[in-house]
Structures are given as structure tokens and as C-alpha cells.
C-alpha positions as CSV (number, residue, x, y, z in Angstrom):
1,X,-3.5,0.0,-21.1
2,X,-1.1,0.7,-18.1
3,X,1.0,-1.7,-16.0
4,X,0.8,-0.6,-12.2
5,X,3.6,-2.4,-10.6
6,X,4.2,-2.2,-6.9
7,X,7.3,-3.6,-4.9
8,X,6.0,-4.5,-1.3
9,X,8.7,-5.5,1.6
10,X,6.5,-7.6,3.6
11,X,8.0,-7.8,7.6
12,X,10.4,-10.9,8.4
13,X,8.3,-14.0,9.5
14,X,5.1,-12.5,7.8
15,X,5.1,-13.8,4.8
16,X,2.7,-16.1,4.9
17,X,0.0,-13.9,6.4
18,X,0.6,-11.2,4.0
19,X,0.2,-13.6,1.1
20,X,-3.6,-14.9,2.6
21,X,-5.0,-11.7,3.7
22,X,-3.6,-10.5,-0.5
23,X,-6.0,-13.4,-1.5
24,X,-8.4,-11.4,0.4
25,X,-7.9,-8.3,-0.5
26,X,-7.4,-9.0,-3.7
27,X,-11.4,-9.5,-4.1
28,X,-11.7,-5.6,-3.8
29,X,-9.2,-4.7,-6.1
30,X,-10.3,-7.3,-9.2
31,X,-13.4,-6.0,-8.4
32,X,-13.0,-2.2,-9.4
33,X,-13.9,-1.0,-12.8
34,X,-11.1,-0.8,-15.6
35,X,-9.0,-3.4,-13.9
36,X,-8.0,-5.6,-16.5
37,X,-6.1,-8.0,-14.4
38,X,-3.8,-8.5,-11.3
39,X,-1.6,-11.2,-10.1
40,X,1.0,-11.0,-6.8
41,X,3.9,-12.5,-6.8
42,X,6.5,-13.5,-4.3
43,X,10.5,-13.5,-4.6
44,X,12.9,-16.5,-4.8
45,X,15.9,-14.8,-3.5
46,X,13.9,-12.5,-1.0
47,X,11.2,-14.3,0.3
48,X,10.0,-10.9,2.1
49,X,9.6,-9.4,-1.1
50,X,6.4,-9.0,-3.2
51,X,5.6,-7.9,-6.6
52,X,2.3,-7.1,-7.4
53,X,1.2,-6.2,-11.3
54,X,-2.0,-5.0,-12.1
55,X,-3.5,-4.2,-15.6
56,X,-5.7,-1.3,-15.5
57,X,-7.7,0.0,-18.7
58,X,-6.1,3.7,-18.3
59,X,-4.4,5.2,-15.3
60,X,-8.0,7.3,-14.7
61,X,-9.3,4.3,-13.9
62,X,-7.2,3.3,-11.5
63,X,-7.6,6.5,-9.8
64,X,-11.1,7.1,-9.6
65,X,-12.3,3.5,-9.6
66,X,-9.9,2.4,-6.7
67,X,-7.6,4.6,-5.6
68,X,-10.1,7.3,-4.6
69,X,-12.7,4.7,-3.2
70,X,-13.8,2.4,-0.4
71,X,-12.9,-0.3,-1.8
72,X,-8.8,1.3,-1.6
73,X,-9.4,1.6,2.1
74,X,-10.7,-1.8,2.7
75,X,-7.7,-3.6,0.4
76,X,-5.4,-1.2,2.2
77,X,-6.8,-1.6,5.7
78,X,-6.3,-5.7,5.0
79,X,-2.8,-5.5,3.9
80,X,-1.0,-2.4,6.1
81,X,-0.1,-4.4,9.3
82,X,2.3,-7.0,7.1
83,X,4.2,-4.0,5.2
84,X,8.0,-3.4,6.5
85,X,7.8,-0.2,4.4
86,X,5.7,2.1,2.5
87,X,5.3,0.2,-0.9
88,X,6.8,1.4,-4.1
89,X,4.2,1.8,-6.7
90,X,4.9,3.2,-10.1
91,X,2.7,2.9,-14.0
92,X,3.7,1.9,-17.1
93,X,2.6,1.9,-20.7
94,X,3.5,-1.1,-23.2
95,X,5.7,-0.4,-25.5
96,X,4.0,-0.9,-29.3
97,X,5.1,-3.7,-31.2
98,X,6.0,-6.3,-28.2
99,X,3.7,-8.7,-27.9
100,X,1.8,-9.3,-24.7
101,X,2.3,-11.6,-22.9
């Protein structure tokens, strides 16, 4: 399994917008083969500041059954005009022995 998480800075005063159009976009992203799971999640301390964590099968998946799709450029396309910045977006791998949570 790997972990994609991506930090989003969301623009001042946009928050709020970002989060429902996310509720829509989201639709194409759950949607895609070999995702296992994604939630989005919002910060405390910076309001403007969004977590998203997605659980795809293998790291393949996520590239060939979203990234390099339609349904990438229709999420995308929903969420671009609320971004203050280019996401950061990095994978992980679990470590053996941790339980999941």
C-alpha cells in the first residue's frame, strides 16, 4: 500500500469554497481503480492549510488509474482556482509492524 499525502495552501478567504468544490472532486478521485481510501483535512492553527491523505493499492495505480486520466483533469480543473500555491504531494510506504490505523 502507499500513503500519498499532499499539503495544499488554499488562498486567504477561500476556504470554505475549496473545502465544497473537494467534496466534489473528491467523487473522481474515490472513484479511480486501486484507491483504497482518501480523506481531506483542514488545519487548526492554519485555517488555509489542507492535508489531503489518500490510500492507493501501489503507486502504479495511482499513476495510471488517476494521475494519467480524465478523471485527474476533472478533480484538478475543480480544485485549481482555490490553490495559493502549487501543492506539495509526496508517497509513502507503511512501515511493517505498526499497526494501521
Amino acid at each position: 500500500m502507499i500513503i500519498e499525502l499532499a499539503v495544499i495552501e488554499v488562498g486567504a478567504g477561500r476556504e470554505d469554497d475549496f473545502a465544497a468544490a473537494y467534496v466534489k472532486a473528491s467523487e473522481y478521485l474515490v472513484g479511480a481503480e486501486g484507491c483504497i481510501s482518501a480523506t481531506m483535512t483542514r488545519g487548526v492553527e492554519s485555517p488555509s492549510r489542507f492535508v489531503g491523505v489518500v490510500r492507493w493499492e501501489s503507486i502504479e495505480a495511482h499513476r495510471k488509474n488517476f494521475r494519467g486520466t480524465d478523471r485527474y483533469t476533472s478533480y484538478a480543473n475543480l480544485l485549481k482556482d482555490y490553490l495559493a500555491a502549487p501543492p506539495s504531494v509526496e508517497h509513502y510506504t507503511v512501515i511493517d509492524g505498526v499497526p494501521a490505523l
